[in-house]
VODO-937668 format. One record per residue (C-alpha): x, y, z; residue in one letter. Coordinates in steps of 0.2 Angstrom, whole numbers, plus 5000, padded with zeros to 4 digits. Layout:
N
XYZA...
//
This chain:
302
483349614996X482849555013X482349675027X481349655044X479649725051X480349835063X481449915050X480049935037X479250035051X480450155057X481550185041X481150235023X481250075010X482350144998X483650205012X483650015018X484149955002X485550094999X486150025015X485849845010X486849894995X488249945005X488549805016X488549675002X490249585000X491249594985X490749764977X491949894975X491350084976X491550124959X490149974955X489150044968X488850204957X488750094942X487350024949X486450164955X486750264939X485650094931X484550074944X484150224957X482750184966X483650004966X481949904958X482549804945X484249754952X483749604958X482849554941X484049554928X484949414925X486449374936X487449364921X487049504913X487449614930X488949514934X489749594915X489049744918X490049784935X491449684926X491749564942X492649414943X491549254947X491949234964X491749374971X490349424960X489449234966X489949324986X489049494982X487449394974X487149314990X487249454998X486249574989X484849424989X484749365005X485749475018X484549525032X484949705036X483849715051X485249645063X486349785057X484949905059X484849855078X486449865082X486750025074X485250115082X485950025099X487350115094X487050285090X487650265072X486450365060X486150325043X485850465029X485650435012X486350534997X484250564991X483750645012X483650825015X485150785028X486650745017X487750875014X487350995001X489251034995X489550834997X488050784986X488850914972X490550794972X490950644957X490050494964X489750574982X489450384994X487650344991X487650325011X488550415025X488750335044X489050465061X489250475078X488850635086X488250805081X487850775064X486950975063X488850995061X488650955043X487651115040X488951225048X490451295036X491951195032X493551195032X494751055031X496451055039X497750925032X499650875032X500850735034X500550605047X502450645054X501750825056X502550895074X502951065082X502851175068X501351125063X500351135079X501151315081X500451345065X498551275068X498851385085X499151535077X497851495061X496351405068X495551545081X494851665070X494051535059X493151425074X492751625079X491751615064X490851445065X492051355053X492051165058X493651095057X493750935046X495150815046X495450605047X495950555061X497550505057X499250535067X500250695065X499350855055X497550775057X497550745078X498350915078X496650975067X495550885080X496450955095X496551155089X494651145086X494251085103X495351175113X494851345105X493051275109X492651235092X491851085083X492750955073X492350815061X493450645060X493250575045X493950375045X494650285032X493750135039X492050105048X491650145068X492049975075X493849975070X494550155073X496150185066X497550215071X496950135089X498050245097X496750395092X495150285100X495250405114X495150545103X493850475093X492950445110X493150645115X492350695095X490850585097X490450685111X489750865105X490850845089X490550705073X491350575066X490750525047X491150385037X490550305019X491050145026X489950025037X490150005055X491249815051X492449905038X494149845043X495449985039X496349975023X497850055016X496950114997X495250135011X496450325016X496650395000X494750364995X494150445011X495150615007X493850654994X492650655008X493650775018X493750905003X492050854999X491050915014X492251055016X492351245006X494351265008X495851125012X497251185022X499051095022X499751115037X501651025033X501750885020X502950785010X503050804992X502150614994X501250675005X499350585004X498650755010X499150834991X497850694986X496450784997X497050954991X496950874970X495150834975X494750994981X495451064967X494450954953X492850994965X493151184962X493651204980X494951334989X496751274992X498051365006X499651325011X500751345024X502251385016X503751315027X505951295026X506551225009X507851125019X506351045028X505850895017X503950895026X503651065017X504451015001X502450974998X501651145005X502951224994X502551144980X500651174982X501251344983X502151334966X500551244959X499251404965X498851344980X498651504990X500151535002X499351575020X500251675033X498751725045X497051685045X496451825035X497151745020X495951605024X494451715028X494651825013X494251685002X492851615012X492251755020X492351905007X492052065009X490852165000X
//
């Protein structure tokens, strides 16, 4: 692994290889872990023989010859630059910064990237979730919800996405609360491009957190992977309005597996974007009418 003076100065070692690690081409997340399950301090990586880490992360030759290169003779410290030029901070899964309820999580990212006011991630946390064709009712809902809960210092996380997540990030800052976006892709190619302007307001004063690197172009499996963080770094999940497809239900099974709460806002059964909030409802999730049956849960009284 290959890293500059400058960087050796101003950052801890180990955190530039965990971010070497992660710009490496070719290496899925799931190998990531494997590696760092072998090798956590990341020393004898680069020692074993190419073949036998190429069977180990079962990768085809290829890409497996793309991510060799890459984790011998990438030089990170161009990245580094840019990033600090940027305001993009790094935290490691080993520093005292990464969220504690993330770090407890199946395989939490071995590094997290932000913009913005990253105390956020020692505030309380809820996420707020639903279908990206989410419209009226759910903004009268997050209206009528979300108050009491930013009253009581909840952040609200979402991802950015159209529909239930934009009307998330919008409640929390127009109740004067704080927010956390977390993308599907990396800080250089927000999406969807028609929240960049949003994504702009939530740097300011709010956060937004990714696992992926600045460059990461935005890709469709990319979604569903990032959900895990939105449960993750959250103590509840809330579902706005969703399908019974819905790729919100994903982030509500991973808050589920995590030992997380789950509400729901139950809605018409003739209405086929709460055919998915019903069924949560059917499943255990807990049905929501007010915010007390949030704050119960999160905030019990003794």
């Amino acid at each position: 692994m290959k890293y500059g003076l400058k960087a050796r100065q101003t950052m801890e070692p180990l955190k530039i290889k965990y971010i070497h690690l992660d710009h490496c081409r070719g290496i899925s997340r799931v190998q990531k872990m494997k590696i760092l399950e072998f090798d956590p301090l990341l020393e004898k990586i680069c020692r074993i023989p190419p073949e036998t880490l190429r069977a180990m992360l079962h990768m085809q030759k290829e890409t497996f010859e793309r991510f060799y290169e890459d984790l011998l003779h990438l030089d990170i410290k161009p990245y580094l630059t840019l990033y600090q030029k940027k305001q993009i901070r790094m935290t490691a899964r080993f520093e005292p910064e990464y969220p504690p309820l993330l770090k407890e999580t199946y395989q939490p990212p071995a590094v997290l990237y932000s913009i913005g006011n990253v105390s956020l991630l020692k505030n309380r946390a809820l996420a707020v979730v639903g279908s990206r064709k989410a419209g009226s009712y759910a903004e009268k809902v997050a209206d009528h919800l979300l108050p009491p809960l930013i009253e009581k210092q909840f952040a609200i996380v979402s991802g950015l996405a159209r529909g239930a997540d934009s009307i998330a990030h919008r409640a929390a800052m127009k109740y004067g609360g704080k927010t956390i976006a977390v993308l599907g892709s990396g800080f250089f190619h927000i999406y969807p491009r028609e929240n960049i302007q949003m994504a702009e307001k939530i740097k300011q004063g709010h956060l937004l957190l990714s696992e992926y690197p600045p460059f990461t172009r935005p890709e469709k499996w990319r979604f569903p992977e990032r959900n895990r963080i939105i449960s993750g770094i959250s103590e509840g999940v809330l579902v706005l309005q969703a399908e019974k497809r819905s790729g919100s239900l994903i982030t509500a099974d991973y808050a589920l597996q995590e030992g997380r709460e789950v509400f729901s806002v139950p809605g018409n059964v003739l209405d086929s974007l709460s055919k998915g909030t019903n069924h949560l409802i059917q499943q255990g999730a807990k049905l929501v009418t007010c915010s007390g049956d949030i704050l119960e849960e999160l905030l019990p009284t003794r």
